[in-house]
Structures are given as C-alpha cells and as structure tokens.
LUMTOR-637278 format. One record per residue (C-alpha): x, y, z. Coordinates in nm, 3 decimals. Layout:
REM LUMTOR-637278
- xx|yy|zz
- X|Y|Z;
...
//
This chain:
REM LUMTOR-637278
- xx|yy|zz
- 0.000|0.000|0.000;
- 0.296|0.228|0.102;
- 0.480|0.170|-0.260;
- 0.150|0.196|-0.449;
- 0.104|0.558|-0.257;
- 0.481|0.641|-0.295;
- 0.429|0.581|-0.668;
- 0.101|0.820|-0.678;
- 0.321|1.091|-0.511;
- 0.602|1.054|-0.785;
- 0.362|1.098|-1.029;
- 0.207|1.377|-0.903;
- 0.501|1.553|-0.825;
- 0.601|1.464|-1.179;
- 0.325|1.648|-1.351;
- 0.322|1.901|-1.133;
- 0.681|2.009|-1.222;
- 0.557|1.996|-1.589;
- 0.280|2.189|-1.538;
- 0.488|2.465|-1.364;
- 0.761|2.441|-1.660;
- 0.480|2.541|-1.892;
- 0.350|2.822|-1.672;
- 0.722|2.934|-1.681;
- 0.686|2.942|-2.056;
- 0.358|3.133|-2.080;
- 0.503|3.369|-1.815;
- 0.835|3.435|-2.055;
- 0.585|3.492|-2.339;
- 0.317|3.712|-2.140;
- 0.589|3.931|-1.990;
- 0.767|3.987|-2.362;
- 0.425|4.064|-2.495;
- 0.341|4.326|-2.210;
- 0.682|4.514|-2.279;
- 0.604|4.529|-2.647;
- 0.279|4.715|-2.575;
- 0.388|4.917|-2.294;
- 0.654|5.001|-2.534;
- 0.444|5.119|-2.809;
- 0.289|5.362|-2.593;
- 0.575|5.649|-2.699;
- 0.503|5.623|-3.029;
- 0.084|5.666|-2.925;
- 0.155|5.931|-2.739;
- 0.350|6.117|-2.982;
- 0.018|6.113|-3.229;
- -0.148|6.187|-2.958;
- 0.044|6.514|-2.895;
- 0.030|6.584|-3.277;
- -0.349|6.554|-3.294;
- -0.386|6.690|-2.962;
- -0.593|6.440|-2.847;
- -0.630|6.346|-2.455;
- -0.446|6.056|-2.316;
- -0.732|5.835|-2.175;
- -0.962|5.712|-2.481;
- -1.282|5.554|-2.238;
- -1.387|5.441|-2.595;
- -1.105|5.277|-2.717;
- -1.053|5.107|-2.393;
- -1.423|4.977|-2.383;
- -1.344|4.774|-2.745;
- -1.007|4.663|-2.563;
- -1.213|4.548|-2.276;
- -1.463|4.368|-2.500;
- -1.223|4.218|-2.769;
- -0.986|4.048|-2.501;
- -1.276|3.850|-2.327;
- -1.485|3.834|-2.638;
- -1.411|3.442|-2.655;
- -1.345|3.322|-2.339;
- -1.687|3.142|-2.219;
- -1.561|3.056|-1.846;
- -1.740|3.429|-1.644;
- -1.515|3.386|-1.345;
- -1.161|3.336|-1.608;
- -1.323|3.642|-1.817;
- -1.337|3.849|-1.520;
- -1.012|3.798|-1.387;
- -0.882|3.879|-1.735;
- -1.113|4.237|-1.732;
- -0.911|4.290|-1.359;
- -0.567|4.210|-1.535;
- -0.653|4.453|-1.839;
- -0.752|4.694|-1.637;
- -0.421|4.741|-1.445;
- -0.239|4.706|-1.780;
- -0.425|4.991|-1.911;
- -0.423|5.204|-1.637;
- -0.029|5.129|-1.645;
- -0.022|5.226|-2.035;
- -0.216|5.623|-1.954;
- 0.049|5.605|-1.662;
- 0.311|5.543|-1.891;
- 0.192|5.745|-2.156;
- 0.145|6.034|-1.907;
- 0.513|6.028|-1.751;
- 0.690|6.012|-2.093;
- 0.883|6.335|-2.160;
- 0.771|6.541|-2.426;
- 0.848|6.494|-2.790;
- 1.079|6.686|-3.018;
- 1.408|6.827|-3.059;
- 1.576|6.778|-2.739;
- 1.371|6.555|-2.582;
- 1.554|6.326|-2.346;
- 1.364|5.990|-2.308;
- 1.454|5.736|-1.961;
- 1.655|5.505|-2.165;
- 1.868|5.799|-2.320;
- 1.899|5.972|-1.973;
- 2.119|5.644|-1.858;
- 2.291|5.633|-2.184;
- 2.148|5.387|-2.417;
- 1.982|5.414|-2.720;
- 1.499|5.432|-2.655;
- 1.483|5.122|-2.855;
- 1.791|4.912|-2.754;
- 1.691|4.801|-2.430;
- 1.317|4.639|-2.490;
- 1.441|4.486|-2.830;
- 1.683|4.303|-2.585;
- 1.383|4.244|-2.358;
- 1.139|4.104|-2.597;
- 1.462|3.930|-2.813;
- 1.536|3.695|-2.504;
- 1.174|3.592|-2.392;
- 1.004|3.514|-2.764;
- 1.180|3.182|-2.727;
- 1.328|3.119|-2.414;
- 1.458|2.797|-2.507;
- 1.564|2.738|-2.922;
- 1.677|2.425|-3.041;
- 1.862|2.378|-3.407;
- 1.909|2.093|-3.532;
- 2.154|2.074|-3.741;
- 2.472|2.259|-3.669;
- 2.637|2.351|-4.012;
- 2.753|2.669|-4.108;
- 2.374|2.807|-4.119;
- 2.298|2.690|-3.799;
- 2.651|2.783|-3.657;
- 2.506|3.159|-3.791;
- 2.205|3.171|-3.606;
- 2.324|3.091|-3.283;
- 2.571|3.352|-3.284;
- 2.322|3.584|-3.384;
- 2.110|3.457|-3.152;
- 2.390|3.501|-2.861;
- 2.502|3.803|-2.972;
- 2.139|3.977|-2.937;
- 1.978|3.752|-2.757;
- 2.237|3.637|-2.463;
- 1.903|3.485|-2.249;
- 1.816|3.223|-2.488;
- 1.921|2.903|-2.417;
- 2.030|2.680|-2.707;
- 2.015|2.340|-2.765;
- 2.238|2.185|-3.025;
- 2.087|1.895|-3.243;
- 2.354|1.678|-3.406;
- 2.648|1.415|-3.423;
- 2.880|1.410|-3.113;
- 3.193|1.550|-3.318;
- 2.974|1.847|-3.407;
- 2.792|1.912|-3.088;
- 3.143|1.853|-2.893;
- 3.264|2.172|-3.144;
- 2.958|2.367|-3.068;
- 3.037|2.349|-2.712;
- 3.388|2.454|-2.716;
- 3.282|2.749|-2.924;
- 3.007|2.834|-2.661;
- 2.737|2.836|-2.965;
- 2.507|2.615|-2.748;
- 2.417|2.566|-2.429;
- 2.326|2.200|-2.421;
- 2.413|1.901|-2.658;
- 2.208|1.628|-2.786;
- 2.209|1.364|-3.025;
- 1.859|1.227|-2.937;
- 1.610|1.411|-3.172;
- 1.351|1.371|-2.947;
- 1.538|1.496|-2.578;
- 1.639|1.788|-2.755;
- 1.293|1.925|-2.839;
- 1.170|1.856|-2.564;
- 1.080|2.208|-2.352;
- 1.196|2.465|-2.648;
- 0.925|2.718|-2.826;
- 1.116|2.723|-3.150;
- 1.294|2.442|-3.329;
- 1.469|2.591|-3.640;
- 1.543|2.283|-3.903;
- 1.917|2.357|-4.031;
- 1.997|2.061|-4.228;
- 2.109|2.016|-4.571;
- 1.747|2.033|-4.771;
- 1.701|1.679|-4.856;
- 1.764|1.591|-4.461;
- 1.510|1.909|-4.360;
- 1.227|1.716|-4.542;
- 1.281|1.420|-4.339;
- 1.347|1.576|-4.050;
- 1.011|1.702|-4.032;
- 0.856|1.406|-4.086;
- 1.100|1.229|-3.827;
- 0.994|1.500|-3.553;
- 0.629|1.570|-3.645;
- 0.509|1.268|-3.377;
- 0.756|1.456|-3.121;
- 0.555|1.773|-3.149;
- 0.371|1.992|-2.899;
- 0.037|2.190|-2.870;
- 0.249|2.605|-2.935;
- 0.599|2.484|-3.054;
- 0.697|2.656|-3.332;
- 0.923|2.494|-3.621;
- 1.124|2.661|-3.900;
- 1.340|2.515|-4.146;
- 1.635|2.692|-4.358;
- 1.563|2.482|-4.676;
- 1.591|2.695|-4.997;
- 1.354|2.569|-5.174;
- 1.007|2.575|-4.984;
- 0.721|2.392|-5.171;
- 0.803|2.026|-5.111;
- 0.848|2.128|-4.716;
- 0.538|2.329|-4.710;
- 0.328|2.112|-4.844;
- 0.471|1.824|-4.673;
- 0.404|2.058|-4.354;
- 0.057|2.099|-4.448;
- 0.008|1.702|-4.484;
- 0.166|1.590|-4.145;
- -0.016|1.563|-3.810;
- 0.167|1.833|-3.575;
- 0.006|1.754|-3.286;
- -0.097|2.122|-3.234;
- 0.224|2.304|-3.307;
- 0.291|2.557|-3.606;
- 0.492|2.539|-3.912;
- 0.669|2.833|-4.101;
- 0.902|2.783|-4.384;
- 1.192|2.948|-4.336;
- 1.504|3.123|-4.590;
- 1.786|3.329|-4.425;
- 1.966|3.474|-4.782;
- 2.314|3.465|-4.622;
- 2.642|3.174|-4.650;
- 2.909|3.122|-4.782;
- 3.088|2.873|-5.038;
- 3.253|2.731|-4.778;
- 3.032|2.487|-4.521;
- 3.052|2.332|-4.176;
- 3.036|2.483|-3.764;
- 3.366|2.574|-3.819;
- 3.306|2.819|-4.120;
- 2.983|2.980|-3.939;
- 3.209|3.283|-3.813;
- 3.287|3.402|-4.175;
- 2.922|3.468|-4.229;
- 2.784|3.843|-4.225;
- 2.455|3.744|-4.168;
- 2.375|4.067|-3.998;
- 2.087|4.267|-4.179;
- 2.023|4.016|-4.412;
- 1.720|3.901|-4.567;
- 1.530|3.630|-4.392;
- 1.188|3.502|-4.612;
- 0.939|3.356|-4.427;
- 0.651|3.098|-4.615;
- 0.354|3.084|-4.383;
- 0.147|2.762|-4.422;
- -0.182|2.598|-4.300;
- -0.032|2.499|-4.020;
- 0.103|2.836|-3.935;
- -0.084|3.040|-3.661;
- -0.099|3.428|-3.690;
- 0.031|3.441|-3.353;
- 0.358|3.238|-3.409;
- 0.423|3.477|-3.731;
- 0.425|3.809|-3.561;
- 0.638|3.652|-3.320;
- 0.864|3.495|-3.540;
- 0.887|3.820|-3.744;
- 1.009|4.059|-3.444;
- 1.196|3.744|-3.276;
- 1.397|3.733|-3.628;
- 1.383|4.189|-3.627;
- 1.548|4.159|-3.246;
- 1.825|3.939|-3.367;
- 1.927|4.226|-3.732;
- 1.801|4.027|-3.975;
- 1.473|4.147|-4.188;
- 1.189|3.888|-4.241;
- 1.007|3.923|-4.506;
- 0.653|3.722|-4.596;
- 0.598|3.567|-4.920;
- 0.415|3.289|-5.086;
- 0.649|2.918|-5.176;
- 0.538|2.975|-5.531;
- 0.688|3.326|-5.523;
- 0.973|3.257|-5.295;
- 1.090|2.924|-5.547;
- 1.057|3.155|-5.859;
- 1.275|3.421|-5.721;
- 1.535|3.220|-5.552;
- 1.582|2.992|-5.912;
- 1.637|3.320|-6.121;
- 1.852|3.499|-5.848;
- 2.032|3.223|-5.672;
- 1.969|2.889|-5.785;
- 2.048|3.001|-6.156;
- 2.331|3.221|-6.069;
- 2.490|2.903|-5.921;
- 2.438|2.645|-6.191;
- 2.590|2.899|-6.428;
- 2.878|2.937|-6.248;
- 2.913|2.540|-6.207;
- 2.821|2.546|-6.619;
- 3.104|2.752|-6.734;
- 3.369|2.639|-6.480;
- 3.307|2.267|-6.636;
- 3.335|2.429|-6.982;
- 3.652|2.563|-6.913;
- 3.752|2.279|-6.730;
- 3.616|2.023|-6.980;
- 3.902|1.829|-7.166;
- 4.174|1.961|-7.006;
- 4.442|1.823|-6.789;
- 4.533|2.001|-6.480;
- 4.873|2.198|-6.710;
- 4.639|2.274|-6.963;
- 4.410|2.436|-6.748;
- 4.615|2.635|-6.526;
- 4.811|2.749|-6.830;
- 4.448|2.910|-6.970;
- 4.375|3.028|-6.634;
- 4.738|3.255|-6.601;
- 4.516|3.530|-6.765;
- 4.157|3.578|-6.607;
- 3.950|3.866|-6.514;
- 3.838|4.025|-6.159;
- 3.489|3.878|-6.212;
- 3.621|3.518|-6.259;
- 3.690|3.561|-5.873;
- 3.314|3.555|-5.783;
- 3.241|3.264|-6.029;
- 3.490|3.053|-5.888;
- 3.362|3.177|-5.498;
- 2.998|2.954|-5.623;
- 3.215|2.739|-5.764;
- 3.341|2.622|-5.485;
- 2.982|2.539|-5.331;
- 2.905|2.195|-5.163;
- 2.799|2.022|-5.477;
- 2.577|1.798|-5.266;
- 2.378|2.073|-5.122;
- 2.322|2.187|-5.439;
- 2.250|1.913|-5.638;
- 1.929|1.851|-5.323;
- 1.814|2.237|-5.418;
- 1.805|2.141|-5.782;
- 1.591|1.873|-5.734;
- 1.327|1.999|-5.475;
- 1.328|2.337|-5.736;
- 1.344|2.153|-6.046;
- 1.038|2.310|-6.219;
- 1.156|2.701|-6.152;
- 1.531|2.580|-6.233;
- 1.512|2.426|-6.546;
- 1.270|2.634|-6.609;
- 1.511|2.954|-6.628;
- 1.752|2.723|-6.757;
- 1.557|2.620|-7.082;
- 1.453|3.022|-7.092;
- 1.856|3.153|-7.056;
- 1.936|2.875|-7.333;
- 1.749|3.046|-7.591;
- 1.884|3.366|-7.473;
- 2.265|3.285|-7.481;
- 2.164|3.077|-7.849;
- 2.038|3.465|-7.980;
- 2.337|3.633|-7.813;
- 2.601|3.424|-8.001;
- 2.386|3.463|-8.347;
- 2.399|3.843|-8.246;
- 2.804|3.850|-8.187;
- 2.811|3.620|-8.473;
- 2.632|3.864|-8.705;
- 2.758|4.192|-8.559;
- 2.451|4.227|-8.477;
- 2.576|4.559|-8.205;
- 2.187|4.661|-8.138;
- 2.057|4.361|-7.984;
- 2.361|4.336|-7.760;
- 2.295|4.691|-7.671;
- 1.950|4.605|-7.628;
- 2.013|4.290|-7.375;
- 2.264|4.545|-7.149;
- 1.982|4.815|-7.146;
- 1.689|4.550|-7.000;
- 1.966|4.428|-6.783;
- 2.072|4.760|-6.638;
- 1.739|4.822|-6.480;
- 1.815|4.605|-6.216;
- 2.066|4.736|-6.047;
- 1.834|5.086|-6.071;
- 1.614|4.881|-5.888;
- 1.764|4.794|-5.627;
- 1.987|5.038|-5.551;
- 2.318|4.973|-5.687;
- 2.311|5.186|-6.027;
- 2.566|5.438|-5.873;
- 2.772|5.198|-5.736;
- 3.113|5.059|-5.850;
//
C-alpha cells in the first residue's frame, strides 16, 4: 500500500513540475508581450500630442475590454482577465502620461542612462520570444544563427541537435548551451525548433519529428527551396504546433560549424513561407523574434519565394558550375592552369559559387526543379540569340540585352555603385 502511494506521489510531483515548466513558458511569453505594448505607448503618445488628443480614450478602452474577453466562455476566467486589463491599461495612460515630451531635445529614460529608446526592450522582448531554441543541425547556417542569436539575444538558451563531433565543437565554441544527439530529448521544452539541415535531410526531419511535437511549438526550417516542405508541412499531423518555412539569404561557399564565423549574416534578408499549419500568432512573433536578432523577415508565398530564388540564386549558381566545367572540360590540370594565367576580376566571384558543396546543391536542384530548369531552358534560348547576335555583328541587340539588364541594379539600388 505504502509503494502503491509512494508511486502516486512521484507521479504527481512529476506532472506538477511539468505543469509549472509550462507556466514558466507562458510567463516568458506574457511578460515579452506586455513590454512590447507598454513600449508602443511612446510612439501613441507622440500622435497623440500631434493631434492633440487626450491621453485616456474611455472608448477605445471599452473595445479593448470587450475584444480580449470576447471568446473566453468561463465568467469567473473572463473576469479575472477584465481585472488584469484593467491594471495594464491604467499602467499604459500612466506610462503614456510620464513620458517626456516629444521633439528636438527631448531626453527619453533610456537615453537619460545612456542607451539608445529602442535598444533596451528589443533586448527584452529578443530573449523571452523563445526562451529555449533548439537547431538541429549545426552547419555553417545553424553555426550563424546561434551567434546571432547570442550576440542579441544572450538569455536564450540553445540546444544543439547533431552528431557528437559536431555538438562537442559547438560546445567549445560556446554556440550552445546543451548538446544532444537524441532528436527527441532535444525538443523537448523549447518554443522554436529551427530545421538547419542540408534540404534533402530538412524534409525528413520534419517528418522524423512531427510525432515529437507539442500543442504552441513553433518549427522553422532553412531549406531553400520551400514547396516540397510546405506542403509536406501541411500534410503531417503536428500535434498542435505551427509550421513556417523558413530562408535566411546569407552563406558562404565554404560549409561546416567551423566556417559559421565568416558569415555576415547581420541585416540580411530572412523570407518567411507561412502555411496551413502556421498560426498568426507564431508569425508576428517569429517576425520581431527574427527583427530583435538584425536580420529582416520578409513574408511571401512558396510559389513566389521558389521563382525568385531559381532566377537569383539557384540560376546564378548552376551557371557558375556550367562555365567552370566548360573551361575545365578536356583539359588536364597543365592545360588548365596554363588558360587560367590570364583571367578577369569577375572570374573571382564565379569561382567563390564554384566552390559550393555540390551535394547541397544538387538537393536544391531537385526539390526546385520546375523554376530551375525552367530559367535554364529560358537563358538557353537567350545565350543561343546572343552568339547569333556577336556572330552577325549584330551591335543593337547586344545593346538592347545590357539596357533590359541595367534596370536592375536601378532597382535595387546599386546603379551608382562601383
């Protein structure tokens, strides 16, 4: 009788501790949240100071009021929530009321101690998105985001997905702050779990982890081509967590942990590919969790994110891989050195994509192969026209492919530049 009871106490005391780990959680979330609004309230302010309009708004707070308990049946739950609002809102006039005045020369609190108005709650709400981030995966893209994510977000904890060599590296570097090589261990208890694979390895990882899932974890993969991962995403049972499909438009031609330093990731572009199985919630969190950390997300469809990456990466890169083999093609190792003693600046870039991991890329090829070949079979007729033209001396269709050409770089910004 004493074991049986022993054993009910264990288990208690078991899901107890779970039950206050989540609460921890929602805490880390509810507190980030809070700081975002109370946040906004300088920039309310100033419009209200512009339109010269009172602080309080008994209006606007009455739809607050009535929006936040709209759908929550439970009277006594709704009731505490209308007590909880009403502090927070009485907080936000407070708040709104003590902020210094607007202008030229206005001195906020943060600036008074030295530090920048924004710098200090983009920490804040940086560290408690995702208190605890696993990526599986460490390579050089995954190596990338966990600086990133140590540099700005220094309260995140980071668990490391990947082969004991690897994870043993990640360590020493201080990239992570716990190693696993069990798949399922090291989701266990983290909001976010960013995919960071080679592509062909994403798409299974998915399916590997999608039993593994929880009701609010959030997973992202780094695969560069996003249909076959999306719609496998929509297909799976996730057990109640989201899916967004994930791009960060920085490497390098080298690969590996040990490369991830030599990445300038910072400010780069970071496409996100919401799904069915994406909540609205876990995007605007994902977009200002990516924002806290210098990169900028940006929210497009897989059809449009697949045609844009084949024409301005995936393209670019079989190109490169095209004309090194036809140089390379027939030659012995002499031979081609000997035609390589002359060679222009630009070669230099060519041979950077060159030097690529062949494998990765051969795995985008194939999960883009309707976009690639696609371009391919559309630059073929264009290169077949362009030697007729030099062929014929025919100067005005040249001209004519530099001229479309040239509005590019117009558009985005690097006309003017060398």
């Amino acid at each position: 009788m004493q074991s049986d009871r022993d054993t009910t106490v264990w288990s208690e005391l078991s899901r107890l501790e779970q039950l206050r780990a989540r609460i921890d959680e929602l805490d880390n979330l509810i507190t980030s949240l809070i700081a975002e609004r109370l946040s906004i309230c300088e920039s309310v302010k100033d419009i209200k100071e512009e339109l010269n309009l009172p602080v309080r708004d008994e209006a606007r707070e009455r739809q607050v009021m009535a929006k936040v308990t709209a759908n929550v049946p439970d009277i006594s739950i709704r009731n505490e929530i209308l007590s909880i609002y009403e502090t927070i809102l009485q907080s936000s006039r407070k708040l709104q009321s003590d902020l210094p005045k607007s202008g030229p020369g206005a001195q906020t609190k943060a600036s008074a101690i030295g530090q920048d108005k924004d710098a200090q709650p983009s920490k804040i709400r940086a560290a408690n998105y995702f208190p605890q981030v696993t990526i599986v995966g460490l390579g050089l893209i995954g190596g990338a985001l966990s600086e990133l994510i140590k540099k700005h977000s220094p309260g995140t904890r980071i668990v490391g997905v990947d082969n004991s060599a690897v994870l043993a590296k990640a360590l020493k570097l201080k990239l992570i702050d716990r190693a696993e090589t069990s798949l399922e261990k090291g989701l266990e208890k983290s909001a976010l779990v960013i995919l960071s694979a080679p592509p062909a390895e994403n798409v299974n990882l998915l399916k590997q982890i999608s039993p593994m899932l929880k009701r609010r974890q959030l997973v992202v993969d780094v695969t560069s081509a996003k249909r076959a991962i999306c719609e496998l995403a929509e297909k799976l049972d996730l057990h109640g967590a989201d899916f967004i499909g994930g791009h960060p438009f920085f490497g390098s031609e080298l690969s590996g942990l040990e490369n991830a330093s030599s990445v300038n990731a910072e400010g780069s572009l970071f496409c996100l590919i919401p799904t069915s199985a994406s909540s609205e919630i876990s995007l605007r969190r994902l977009v200002r969790w990516l924002t806290c950390l210098g990169l900028r997300p940006e929210i497009v469809s897989a059809e449009k994110h697949d045609r844009a990456a084949a024409v301005t990466s995936h393209l670019v890169q079989l190109v490169a891989v095209l004309l090194g083999s036809s140089l390379a093609r027939g030659k012995s190792d002499a031979e081609l050195a000997d035609s390589l003693s002359v060679r222009g600046p630009a070669f230099r870039q060519m041979v950077r994509l060159i030097k690529s991991p062949p494998q990765m890329w051969s795995e985008i090829f194939e999960l883009n192969a309707d976009d690639v070949s696609g371009g391919a079979q559309e630059l073929s007729k264009l290169l077949a026209s362009a030697a007729e033209a030099i062929k014929t001396h025919d100067k005005q269709q040249l001209l004519a492919h530099f001229a479309e050409a040239k509005r590019i770089a117009a558009l985005i910004g690097m006309d003017n530049q060398p």
